[in-house]
RONUMI-395965 format. One record per residue (C-alpha): residue number from 1; residue in three letters; chain; x, y, z. Coordinates in nm, 2 decimals. Example, Ala and Ser with C-alpha at 12.3 -4.5 7.8 and 13.67 -1.06 7.14 Angstrom:
<k = 1&r = ALA&c = A&px = 1.23&py = -0.45&pz = 0.78>
<k = 2&r = SER&c = A&px = 1.37&py = -0.11&pz = 0.71>
//
This chain:
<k = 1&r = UNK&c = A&px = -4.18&py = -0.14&pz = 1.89>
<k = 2&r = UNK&c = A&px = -3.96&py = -0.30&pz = 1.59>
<k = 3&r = UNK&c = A&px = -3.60&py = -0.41&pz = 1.74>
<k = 4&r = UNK&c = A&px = -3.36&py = -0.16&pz = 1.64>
<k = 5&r = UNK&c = A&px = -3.00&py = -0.33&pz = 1.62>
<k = 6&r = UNK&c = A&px = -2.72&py = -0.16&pz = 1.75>
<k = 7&r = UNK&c = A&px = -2.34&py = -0.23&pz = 1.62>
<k = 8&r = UNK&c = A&px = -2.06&py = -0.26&pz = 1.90>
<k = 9&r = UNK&c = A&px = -1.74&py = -0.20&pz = 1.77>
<k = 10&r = UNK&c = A&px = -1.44&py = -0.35&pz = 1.93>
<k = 11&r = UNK&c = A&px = -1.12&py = -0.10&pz = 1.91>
<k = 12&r = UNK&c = A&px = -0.95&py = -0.10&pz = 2.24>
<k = 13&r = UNK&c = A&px = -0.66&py = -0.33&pz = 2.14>
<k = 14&r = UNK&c = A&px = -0.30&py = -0.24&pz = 2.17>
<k = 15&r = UNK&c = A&px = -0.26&py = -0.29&pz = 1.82>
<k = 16&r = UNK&c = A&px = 0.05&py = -0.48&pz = 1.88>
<k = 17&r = UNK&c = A&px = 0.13&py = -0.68&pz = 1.56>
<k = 18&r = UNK&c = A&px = 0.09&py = -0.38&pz = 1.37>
<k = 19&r = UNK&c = A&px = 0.27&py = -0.17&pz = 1.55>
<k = 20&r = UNK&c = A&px = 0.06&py = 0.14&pz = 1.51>
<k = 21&r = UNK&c = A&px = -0.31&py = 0.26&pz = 1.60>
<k = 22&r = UNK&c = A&px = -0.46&py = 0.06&pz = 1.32>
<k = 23&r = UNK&c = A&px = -0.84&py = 0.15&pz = 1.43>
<k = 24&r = UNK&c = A&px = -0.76&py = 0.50&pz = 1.30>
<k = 25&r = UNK&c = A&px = -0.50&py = 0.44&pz = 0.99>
<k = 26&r = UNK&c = A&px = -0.67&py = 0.61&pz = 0.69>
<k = 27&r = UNK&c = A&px = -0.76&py = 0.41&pz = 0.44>
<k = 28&r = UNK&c = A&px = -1.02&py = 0.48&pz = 0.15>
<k = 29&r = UNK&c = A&px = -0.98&py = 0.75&pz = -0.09>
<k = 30&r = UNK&c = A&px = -1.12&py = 1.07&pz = 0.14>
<k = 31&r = UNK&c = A&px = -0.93&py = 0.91&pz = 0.45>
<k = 32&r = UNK&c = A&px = -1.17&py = 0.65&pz = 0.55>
<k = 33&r = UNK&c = A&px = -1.12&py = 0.40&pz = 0.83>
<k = 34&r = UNK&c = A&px = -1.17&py = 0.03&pz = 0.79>
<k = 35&r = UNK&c = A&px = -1.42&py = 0.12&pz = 1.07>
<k = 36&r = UNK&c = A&px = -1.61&py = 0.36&pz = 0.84>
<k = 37&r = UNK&c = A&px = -1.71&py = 0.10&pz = 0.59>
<k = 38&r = UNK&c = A&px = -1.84&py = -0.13&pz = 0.86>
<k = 39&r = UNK&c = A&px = -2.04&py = 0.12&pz = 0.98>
<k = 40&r = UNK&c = A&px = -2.18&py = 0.26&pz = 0.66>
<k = 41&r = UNK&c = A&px = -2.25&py = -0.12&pz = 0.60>
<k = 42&r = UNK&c = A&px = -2.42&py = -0.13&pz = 0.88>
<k = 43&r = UNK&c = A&px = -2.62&py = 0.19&pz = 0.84>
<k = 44&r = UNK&c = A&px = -2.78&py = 0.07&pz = 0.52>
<k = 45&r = UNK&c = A&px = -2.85&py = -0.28&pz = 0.68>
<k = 46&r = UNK&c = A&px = -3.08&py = -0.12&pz = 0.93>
<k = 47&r = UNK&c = A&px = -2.89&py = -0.03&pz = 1.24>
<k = 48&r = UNK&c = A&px = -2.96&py = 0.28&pz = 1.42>
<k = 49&r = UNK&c = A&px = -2.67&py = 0.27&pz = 1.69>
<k = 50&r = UNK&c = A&px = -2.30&py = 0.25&pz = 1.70>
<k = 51&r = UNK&c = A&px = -2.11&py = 0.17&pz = 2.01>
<k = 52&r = UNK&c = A&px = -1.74&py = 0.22&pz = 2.03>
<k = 53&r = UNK&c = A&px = -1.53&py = 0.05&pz = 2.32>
<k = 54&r = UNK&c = A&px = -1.22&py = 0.24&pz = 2.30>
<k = 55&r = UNK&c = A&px = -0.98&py = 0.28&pz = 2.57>
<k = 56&r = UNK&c = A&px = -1.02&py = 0.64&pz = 2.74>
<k = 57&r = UNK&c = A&px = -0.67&py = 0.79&pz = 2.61>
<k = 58&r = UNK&c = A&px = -0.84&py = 0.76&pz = 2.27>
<k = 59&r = UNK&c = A&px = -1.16&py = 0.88&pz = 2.32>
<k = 60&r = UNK&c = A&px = -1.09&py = 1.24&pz = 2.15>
<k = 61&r = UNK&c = A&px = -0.93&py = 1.08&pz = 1.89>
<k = 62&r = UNK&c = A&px = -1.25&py = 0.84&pz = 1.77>
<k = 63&r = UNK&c = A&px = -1.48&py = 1.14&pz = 1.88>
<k = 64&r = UNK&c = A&px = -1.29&py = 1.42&pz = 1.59>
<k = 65&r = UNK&c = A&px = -1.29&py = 1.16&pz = 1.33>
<k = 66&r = UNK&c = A&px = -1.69&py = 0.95&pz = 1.38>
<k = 67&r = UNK&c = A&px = -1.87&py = 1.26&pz = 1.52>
<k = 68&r = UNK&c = A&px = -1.86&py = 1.53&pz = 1.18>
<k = 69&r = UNK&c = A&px = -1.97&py = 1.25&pz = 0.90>
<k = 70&r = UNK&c = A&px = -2.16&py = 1.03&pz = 1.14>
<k = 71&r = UNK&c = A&px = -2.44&py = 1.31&pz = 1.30>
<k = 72&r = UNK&c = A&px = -2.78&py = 1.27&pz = 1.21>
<k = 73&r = UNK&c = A&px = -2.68&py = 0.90&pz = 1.03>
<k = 74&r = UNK&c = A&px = -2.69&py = 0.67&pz = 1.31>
<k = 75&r = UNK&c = A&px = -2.68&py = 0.72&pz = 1.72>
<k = 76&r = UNK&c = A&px = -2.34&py = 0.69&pz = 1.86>
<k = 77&r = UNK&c = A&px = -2.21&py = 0.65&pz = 2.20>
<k = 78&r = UNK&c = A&px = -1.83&py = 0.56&pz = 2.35>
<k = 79&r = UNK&c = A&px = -1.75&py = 0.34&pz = 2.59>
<k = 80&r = UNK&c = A&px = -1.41&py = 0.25&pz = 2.77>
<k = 81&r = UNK&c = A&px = -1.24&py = -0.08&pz = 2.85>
<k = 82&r = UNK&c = A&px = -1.11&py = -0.05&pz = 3.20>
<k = 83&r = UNK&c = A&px = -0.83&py = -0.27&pz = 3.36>
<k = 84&r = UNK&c = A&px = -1.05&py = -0.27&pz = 3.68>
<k = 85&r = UNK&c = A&px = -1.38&py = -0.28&pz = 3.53>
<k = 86&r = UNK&c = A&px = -1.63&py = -0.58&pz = 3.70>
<k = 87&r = UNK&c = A&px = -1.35&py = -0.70&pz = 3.93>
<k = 88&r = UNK&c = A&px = -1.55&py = -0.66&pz = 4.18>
<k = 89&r = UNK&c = A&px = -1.23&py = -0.51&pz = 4.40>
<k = 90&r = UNK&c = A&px = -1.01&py = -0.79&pz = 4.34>
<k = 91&r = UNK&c = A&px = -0.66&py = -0.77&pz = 4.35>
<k = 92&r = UNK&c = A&px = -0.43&py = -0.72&pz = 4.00>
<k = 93&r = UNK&c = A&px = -0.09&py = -0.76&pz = 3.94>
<k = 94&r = UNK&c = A&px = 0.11&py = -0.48&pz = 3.94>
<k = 95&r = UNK&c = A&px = 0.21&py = -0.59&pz = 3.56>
<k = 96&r = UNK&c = A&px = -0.12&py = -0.63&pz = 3.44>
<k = 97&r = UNK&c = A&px = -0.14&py = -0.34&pz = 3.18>
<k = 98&r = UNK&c = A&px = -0.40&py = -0.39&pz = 2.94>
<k = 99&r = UNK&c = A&px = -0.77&py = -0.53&pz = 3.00>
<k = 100&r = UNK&c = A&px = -0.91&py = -0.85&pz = 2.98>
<k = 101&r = UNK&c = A&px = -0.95&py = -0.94&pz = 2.62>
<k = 102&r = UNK&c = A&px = -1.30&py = -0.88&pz = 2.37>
<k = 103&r = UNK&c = A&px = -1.54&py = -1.06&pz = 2.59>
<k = 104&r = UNK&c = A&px = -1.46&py = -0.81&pz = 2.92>
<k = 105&r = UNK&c = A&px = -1.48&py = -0.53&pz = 2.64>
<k = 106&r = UNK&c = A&px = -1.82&py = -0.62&pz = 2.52>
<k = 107&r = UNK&c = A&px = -1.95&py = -0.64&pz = 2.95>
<k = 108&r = UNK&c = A&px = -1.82&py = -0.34&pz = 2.97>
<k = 109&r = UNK&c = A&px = -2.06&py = -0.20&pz = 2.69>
<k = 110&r = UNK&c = A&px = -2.36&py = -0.32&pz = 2.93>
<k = 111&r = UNK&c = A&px = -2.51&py = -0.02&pz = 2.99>
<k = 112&r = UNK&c = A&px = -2.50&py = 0.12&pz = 2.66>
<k = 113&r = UNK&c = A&px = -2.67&py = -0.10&pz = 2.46>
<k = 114&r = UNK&c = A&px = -3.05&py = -0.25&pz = 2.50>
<k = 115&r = UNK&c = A&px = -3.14&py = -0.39&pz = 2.18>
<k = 116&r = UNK&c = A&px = -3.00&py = -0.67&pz = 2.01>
<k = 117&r = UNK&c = A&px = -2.67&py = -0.60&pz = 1.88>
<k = 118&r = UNK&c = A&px = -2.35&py = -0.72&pz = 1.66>
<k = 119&r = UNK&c = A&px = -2.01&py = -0.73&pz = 1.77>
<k = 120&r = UNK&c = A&px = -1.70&py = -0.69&pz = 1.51>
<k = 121&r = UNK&c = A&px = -1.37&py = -0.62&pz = 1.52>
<k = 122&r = UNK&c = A&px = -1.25&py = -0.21&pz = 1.44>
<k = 123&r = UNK&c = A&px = -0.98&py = -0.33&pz = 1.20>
<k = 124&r = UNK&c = A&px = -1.16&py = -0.58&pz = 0.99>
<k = 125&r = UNK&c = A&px = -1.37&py = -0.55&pz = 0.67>
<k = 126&r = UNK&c = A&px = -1.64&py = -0.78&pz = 0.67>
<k = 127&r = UNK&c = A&px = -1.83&py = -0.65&pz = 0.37>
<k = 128&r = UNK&c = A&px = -2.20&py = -0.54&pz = 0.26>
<k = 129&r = UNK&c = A&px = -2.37&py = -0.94&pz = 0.27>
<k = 130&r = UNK&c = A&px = -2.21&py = -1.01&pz = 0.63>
<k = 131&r = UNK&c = A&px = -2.40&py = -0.68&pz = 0.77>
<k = 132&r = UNK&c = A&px = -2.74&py = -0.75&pz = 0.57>
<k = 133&r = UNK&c = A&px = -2.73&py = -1.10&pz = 0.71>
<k = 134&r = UNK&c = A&px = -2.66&py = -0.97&pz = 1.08>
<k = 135&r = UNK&c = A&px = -2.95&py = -0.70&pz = 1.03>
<k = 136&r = UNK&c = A&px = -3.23&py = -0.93&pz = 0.93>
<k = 137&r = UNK&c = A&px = -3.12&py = -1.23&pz = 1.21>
<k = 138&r = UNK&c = A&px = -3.11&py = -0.98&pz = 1.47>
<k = 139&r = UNK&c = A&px = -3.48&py = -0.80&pz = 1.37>
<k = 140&r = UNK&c = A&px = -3.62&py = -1.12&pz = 1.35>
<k = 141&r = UNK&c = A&px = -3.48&py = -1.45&pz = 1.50>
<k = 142&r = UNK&c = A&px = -3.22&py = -1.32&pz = 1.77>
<k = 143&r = UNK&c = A&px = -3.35&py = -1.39&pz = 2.13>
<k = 144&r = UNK&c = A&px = -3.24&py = -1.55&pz = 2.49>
<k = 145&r = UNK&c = A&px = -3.18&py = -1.84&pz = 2.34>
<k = 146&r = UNK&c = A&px = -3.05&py = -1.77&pz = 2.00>
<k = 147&r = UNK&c = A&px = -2.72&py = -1.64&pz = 1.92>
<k = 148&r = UNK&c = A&px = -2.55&py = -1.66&pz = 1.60>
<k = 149&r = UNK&c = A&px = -2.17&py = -1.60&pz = 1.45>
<k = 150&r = UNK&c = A&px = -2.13&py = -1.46&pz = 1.11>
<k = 151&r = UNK&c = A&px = -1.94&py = -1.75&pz = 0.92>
<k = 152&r = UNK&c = A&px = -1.64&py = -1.68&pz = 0.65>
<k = 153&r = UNK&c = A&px = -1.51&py = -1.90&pz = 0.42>
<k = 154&r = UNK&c = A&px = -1.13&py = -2.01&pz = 0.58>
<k = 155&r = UNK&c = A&px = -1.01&py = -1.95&pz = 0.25>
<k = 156&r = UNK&c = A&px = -1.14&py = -1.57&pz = 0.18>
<k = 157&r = UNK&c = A&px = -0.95&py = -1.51&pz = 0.52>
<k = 158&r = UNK&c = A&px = -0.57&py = -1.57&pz = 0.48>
<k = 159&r = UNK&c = A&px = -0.26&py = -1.33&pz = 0.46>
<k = 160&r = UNK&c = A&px = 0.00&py = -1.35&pz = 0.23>
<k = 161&r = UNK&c = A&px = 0.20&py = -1.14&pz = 0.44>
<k = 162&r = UNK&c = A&px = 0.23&py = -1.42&pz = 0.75>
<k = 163&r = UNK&c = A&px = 0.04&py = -1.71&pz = 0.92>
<k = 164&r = UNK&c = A&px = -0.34&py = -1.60&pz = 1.06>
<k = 165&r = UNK&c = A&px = -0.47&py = -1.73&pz = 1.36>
<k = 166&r = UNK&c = A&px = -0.88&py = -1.82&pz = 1.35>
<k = 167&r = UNK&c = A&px = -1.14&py = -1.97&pz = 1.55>
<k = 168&r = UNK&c = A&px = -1.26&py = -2.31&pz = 1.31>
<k = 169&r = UNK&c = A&px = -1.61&py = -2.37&pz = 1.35>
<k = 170&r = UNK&c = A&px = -1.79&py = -2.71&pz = 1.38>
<k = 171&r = UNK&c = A&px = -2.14&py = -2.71&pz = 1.27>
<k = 172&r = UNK&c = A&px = -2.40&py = -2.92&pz = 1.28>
<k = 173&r = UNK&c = A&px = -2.66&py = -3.05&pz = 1.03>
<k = 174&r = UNK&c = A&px = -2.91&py = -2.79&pz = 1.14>
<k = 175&r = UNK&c = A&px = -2.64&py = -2.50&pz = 1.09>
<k = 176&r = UNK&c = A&px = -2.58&py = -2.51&pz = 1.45>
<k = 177&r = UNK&c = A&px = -2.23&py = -2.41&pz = 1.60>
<k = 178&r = UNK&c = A&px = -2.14&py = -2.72&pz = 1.79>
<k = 179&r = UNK&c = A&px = -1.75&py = -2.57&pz = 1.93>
<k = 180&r = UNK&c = A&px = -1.50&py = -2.33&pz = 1.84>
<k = 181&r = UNK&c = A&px = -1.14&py = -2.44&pz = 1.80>
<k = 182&r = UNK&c = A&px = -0.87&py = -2.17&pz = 1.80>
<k = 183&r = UNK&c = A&px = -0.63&py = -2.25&pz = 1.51>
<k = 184&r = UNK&c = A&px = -0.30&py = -2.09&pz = 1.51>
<k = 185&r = UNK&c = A&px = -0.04&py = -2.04&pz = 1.23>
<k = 186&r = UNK&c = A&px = -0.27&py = -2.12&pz = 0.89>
<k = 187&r = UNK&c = A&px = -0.15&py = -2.02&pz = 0.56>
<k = 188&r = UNK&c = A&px = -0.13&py = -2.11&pz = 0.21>
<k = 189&r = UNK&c = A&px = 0.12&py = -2.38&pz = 0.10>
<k = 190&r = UNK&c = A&px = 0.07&py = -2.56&pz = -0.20>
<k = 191&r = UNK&c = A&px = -0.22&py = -2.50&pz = -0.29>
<k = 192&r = UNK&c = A&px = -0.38&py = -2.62&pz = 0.04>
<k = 193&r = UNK&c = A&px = -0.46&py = -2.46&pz = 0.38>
<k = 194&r = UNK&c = A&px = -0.22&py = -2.61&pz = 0.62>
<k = 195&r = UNK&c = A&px = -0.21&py = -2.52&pz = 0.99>
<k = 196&r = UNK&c = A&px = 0.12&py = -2.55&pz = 1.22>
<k = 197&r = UNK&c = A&px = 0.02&py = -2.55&pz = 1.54>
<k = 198&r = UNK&c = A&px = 0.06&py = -2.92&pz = 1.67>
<k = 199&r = UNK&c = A&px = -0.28&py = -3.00&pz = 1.65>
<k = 200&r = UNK&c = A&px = -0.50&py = -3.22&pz = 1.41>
<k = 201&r = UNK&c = A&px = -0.63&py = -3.21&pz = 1.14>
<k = 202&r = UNK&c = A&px = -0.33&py = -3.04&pz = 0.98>
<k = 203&r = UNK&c = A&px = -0.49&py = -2.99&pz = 0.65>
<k = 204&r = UNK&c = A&px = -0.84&py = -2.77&pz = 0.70>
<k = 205&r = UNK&c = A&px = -1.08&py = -2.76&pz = 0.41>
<k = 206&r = UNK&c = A&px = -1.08&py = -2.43&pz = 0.25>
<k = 207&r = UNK&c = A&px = -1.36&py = -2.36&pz = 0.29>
<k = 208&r = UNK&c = A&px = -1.48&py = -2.44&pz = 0.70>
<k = 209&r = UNK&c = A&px = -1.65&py = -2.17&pz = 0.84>
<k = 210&r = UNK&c = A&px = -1.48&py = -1.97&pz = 1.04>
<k = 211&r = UNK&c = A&px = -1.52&py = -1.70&pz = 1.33>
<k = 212&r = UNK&c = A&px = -1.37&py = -1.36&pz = 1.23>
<k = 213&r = UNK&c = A&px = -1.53&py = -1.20&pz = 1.56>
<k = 214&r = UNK&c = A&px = -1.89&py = -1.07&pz = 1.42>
<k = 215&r = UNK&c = A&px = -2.11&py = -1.23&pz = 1.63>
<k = 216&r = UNK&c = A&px = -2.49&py = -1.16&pz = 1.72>
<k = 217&r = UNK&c = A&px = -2.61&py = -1.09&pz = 2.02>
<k = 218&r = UNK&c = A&px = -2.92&py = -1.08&pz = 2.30>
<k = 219&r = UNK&c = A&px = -2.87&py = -0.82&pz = 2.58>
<k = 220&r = UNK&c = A&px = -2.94&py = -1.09&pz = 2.80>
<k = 221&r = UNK&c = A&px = -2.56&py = -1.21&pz = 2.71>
<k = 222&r = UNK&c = A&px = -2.44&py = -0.93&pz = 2.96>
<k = 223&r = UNK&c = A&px = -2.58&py = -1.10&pz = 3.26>
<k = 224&r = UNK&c = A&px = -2.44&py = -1.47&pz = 3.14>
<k = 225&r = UNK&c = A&px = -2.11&py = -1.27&pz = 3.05>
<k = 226&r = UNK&c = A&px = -2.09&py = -1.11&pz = 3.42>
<k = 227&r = UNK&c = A&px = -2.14&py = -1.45&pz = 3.58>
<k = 228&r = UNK&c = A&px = -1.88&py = -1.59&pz = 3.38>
<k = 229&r = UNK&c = A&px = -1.61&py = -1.34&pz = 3.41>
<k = 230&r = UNK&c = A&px = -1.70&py = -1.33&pz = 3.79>
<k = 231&r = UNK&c = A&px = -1.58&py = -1.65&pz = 3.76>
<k = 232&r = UNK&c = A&px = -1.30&py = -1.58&pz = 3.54>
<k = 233&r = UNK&c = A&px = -1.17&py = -1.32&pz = 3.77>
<k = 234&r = UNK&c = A&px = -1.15&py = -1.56&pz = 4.10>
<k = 235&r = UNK&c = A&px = -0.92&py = -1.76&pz = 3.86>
<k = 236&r = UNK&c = A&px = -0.73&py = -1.59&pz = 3.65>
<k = 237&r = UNK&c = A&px = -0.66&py = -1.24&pz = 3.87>
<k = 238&r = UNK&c = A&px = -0.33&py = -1.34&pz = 3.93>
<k = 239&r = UNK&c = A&px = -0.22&py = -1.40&pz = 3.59>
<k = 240&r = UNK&c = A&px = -0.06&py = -1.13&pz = 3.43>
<k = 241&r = UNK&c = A&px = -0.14&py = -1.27&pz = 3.05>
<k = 242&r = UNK&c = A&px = -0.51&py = -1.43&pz = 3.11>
<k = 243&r = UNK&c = A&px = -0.78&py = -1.31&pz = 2.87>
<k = 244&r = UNK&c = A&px = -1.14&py = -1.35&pz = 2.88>
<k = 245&r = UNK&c = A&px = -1.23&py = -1.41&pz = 2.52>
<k = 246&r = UNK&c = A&px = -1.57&py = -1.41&pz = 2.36>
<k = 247&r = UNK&c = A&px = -1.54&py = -1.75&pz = 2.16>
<k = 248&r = UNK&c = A&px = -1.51&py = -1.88&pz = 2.55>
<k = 249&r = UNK&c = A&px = -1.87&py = -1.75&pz = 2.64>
<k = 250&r = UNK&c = A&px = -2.01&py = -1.86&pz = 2.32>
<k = 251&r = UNK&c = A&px = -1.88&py = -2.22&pz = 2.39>
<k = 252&r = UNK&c = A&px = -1.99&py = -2.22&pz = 2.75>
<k = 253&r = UNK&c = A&px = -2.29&py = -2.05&pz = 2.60>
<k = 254&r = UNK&c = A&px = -2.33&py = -2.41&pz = 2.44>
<k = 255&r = UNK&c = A&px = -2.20&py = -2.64&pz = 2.69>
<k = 256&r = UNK&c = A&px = -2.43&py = -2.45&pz = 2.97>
<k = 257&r = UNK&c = A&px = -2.73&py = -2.59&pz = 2.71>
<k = 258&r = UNK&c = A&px = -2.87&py = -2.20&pz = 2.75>
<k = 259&r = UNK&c = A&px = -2.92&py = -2.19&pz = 2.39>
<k = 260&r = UNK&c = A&px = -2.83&py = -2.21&pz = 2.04>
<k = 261&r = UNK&c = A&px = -2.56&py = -2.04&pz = 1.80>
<k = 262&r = UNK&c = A&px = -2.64&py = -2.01&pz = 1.45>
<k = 263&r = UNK&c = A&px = -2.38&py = -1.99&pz = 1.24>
<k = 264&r = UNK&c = A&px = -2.51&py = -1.77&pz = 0.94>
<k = 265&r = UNK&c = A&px = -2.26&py = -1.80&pz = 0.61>
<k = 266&r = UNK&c = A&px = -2.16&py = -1.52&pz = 0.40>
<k = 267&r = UNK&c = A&px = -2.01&py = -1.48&pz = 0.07>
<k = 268&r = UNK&c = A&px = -1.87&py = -1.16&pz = 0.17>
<k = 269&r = UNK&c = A&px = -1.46&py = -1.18&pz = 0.12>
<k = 270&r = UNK&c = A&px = -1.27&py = -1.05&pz = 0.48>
<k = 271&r = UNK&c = A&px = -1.00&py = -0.84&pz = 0.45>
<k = 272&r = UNK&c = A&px = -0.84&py = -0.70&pz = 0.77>
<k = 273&r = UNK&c = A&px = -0.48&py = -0.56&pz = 0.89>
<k = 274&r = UNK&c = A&px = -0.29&py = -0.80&pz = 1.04>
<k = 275&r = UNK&c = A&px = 0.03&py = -0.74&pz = 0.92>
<k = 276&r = UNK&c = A&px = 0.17&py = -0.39&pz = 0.81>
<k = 277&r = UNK&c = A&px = 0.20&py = -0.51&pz = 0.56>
<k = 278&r = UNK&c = A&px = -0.14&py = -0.59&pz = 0.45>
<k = 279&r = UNK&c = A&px = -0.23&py = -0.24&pz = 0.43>
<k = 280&r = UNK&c = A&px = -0.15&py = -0.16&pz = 0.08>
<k = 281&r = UNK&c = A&px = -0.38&py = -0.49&pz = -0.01>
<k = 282&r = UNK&c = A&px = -0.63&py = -0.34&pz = 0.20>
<k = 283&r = UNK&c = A&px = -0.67&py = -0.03&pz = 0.06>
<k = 284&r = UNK&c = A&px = -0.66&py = -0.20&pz = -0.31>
<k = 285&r = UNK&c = A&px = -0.89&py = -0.37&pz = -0.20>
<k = 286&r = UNK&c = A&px = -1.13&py = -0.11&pz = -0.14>
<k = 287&r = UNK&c = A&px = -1.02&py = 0.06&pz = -0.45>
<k = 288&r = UNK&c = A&px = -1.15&py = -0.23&pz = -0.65>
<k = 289&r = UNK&c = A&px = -1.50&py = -0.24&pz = -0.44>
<k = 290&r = UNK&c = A&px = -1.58&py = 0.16&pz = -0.50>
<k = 291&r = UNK&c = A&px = -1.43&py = 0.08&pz = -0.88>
<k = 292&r = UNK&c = A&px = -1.75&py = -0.17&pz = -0.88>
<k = 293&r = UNK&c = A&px = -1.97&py = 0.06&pz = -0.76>
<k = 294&r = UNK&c = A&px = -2.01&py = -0.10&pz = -0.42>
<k = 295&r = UNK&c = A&px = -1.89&py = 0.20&pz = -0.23>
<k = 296&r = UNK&c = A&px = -1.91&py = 0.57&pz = -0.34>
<k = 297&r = UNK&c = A&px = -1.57&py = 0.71&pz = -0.37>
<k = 298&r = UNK&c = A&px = -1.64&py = 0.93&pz = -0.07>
<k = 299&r = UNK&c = A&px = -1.84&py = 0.75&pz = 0.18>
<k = 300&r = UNK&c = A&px = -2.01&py = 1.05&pz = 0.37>
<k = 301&r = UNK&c = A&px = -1.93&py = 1.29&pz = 0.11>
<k = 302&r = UNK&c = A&px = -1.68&py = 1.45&pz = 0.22>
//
């Protein structure tokens, strides 16, 4: 039987920059999510499941808006990000209040998914190229030991509303990830990407590749993912502010010598809510795409 991929969609986060429920904030012309496009993106790609990792108190929410356009489209199913969640019983800090960052969130998708799969961020647009690219790795070259990242262009990523924090990826000559460096405070000056974070280089080349969380997936990451956060958790339990990220899997992924990450480039341009004030660029944004004719002005025809 043909792989079918499945997307897992990452929108339990506290949304804290933003200061509202971004994942749900309407933005195309008949009330669209960012999520929406992704998904109709990755409906005509090829996949045939969508997974949403929500937290619980949402759950109603996602289900009245996905539910009506998405029956009969693509298989969904709705999974929740719990504080306690493969802890295994051990002890958290009374202060503790939200879970352990995207990798926990995508464990705790384990049972819901069996094919390979692609993880994004809910409040990111990653565009039409970045989904067809993910659909035809994961059909036919993603395995046990082949993972990849969907690559964007530093440049196409920035805000002109703030700094941006990204993961910088270092690739070899066979397209390879080698590591992951998580660059904080990039923007714009000048004319060149400059990055204030204490680190060097301070300058990064506008166009590195880097990680804007779509990543590609074998289900046999869960059991590596457990291990780790097992781990993790014998660590980090007592730390009110420790998250369990997925760029740290990847890497150990790498350093563990279990396998390869491709890192797959796309021209697609990102666009994503960082700031409130990116939303009105958003939704021009994806005003000027359906102008083009890349997305109908009503994606489920409402």
């Amino acid at each position: 039987m043909a792989k079918q991929p499945t997307l897992l969609i990452l929108a339990a986060g506290m949304a804290s920059r933003y200061g509202s429920m971004k994942q749900i904030q309407a933005f195309g012309p008949a009330g669209e999510t960012i999520m929406e496009y992704s998904i109709y993106d990755a409906i005509r790609a090829g996949f045939k499941k969508v997974v949403f990792i929500i937290r619980e108190e949402f759950a109603q929410d996602f289900k009245n808006i996905f539910e009506p356009v998405l029956k009969g489209k693509i298989a969904t199913e709705y999974v929740y990000q719990k504080l306690d969640a493969f802890t295994e019983g051990a002890e958290i800090p009374a202060e503790r209040t939200k879970p352990w960052g995207t990798a926990h969130a995508v464990l705790c998708a384990k049972n819901a998914v069996s094919d390979p799969f692609a993880v994004i961020n809910a409040d990111d647009f990653y565009g039409r190229d970045a989904f067809e690219k993910a659909a035809d790795f994961l059909t036919g070259r993603c395995d046990e030991k082949t993972y990849s990242i969907i690559g964007y262009e530093l440049v196409k990523t920035l805000s002109d509303n703030g700094t941006v924090n990204r993961g910088v990826c270092e690739v070899d000559g066979a397209g390879n990830l080698v590591s992951i460096a998580e660059r904080l405070n990039i923007s714009m000056k000048e004319g060149r990407v400059v990055c204030d974070d204490d680190l060097q280089p301070h300058e990064i080349s506008k166009d590195a590749n880097v990680s804007m969380n779509f990543y590609c997936f074998h289900p046999s990451l869960f059991a590596y993912t457990e291990n780790l956060f097992r781990d993790f958790i014998r660590e980090n339990a007592t730390k009110p502010k420790s998250e369990f990220f997925i760029p740290l899997v990847a890497d150990s992924f790498i350093k563990d010598k279990k396998g390869v990450i491709n890192v797959i480039p796309t021209s697609a341009q990102w666009f994503g809510v960082t700031y409130k004030e990116d939303a009105p660029e958003v939704k021009a944004s994806l005003d000027a795409l359906i102008s083009k004719g890349e997305y109908p002005g009503s994606l489920w025809g409402k």
